[in-house]
C-alpha positions, 0 to 999 in steps of 0.5 A, a space after each residue: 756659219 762660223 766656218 764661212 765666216 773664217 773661209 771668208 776672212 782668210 779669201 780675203 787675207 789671201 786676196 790682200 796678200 797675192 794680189 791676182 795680176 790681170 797682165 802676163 808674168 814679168 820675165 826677169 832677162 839674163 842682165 837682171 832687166 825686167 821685160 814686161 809682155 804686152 802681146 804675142 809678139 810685143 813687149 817692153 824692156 824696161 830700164 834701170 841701173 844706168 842701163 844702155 842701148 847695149 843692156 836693152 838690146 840683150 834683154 829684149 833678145 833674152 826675152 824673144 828667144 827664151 821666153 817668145 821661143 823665136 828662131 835667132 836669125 829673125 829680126 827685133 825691132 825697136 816699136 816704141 823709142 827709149 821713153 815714158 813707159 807703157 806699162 808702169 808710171 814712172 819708168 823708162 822703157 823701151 817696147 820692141 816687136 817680132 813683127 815687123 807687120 806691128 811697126 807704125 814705121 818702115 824698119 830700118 838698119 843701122 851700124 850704130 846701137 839705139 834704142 832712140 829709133 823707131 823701125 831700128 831692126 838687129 838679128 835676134 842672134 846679134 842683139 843677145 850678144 850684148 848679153 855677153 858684157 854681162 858674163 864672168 869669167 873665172 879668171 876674171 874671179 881667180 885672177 883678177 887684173 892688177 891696176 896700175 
């Protein structure tokens, strides 16, 4: 009696301490920016640091194309505008789609970057590259720029 009694306790230690999530994993994108799944072909960008149309458009590009596996020239759109978050209080986020059947609204295209427009679309190979504000080069290590 005294084994499942102990069995018992540690299930319950291991409950408290690994709490099991009943959403999809986070996916952590390439800027650091965490993308929360909210369906096969949804998912919200949420925002931090100060991070602009620029650095959400790469994580929801990072996220479709590695984690959603979707071919690079199709199109993102943005399905809920920059706001309230959906899946945590007391975030700023951002859901976009794959899907443009998903939209409430007609897509659309823009020669500006936003993430304030409903139906706003880019190519999946455009957005990512926004990612590219984010990589070091090594003479930007090496050989840093002198100001003056």
């Amino acid at each position: 009696m005294g084994i499942l009694r102990h069995l018992f306790l540690c299930l319950c230690v291991l409950g408290i301490v690994f709490p099991m999530q009943g959403t999809a994993q986070a996916y952590r994108a390439f800027n650091l920016l965490t993308v929360v799944p909210l369906n096969a072909t949804d998912f919200e960008v949420i925002e931090a640091r100060g991070e602009g149309a620029r650095g959400m458009w790469c994580a929801a590009a990072d996220y479709a194309i590695h984690a959603l596996r979707v071919p690079r020239e199709q199109r993102l759109y943005v399905k809920t505008p920059r706001g309230r978050s959906i899946s945590g209080a007391g975030r700023i986020g951002v859901v976009f789609t794959v899907d443009v059947n998903a939209l409430g609204v007609s897509p659309s295209r823009s020669y500006s970057v936003t993430v304030r427009t409903a139906g706003l679309s880019l190519p999946l190979h455009h957005a990512y590259q926004f990612c590219r504000d984010y990589e070091l080069e090594l003479e930007d290590i090496f050989y840093p720029r002198i100001r003056r």
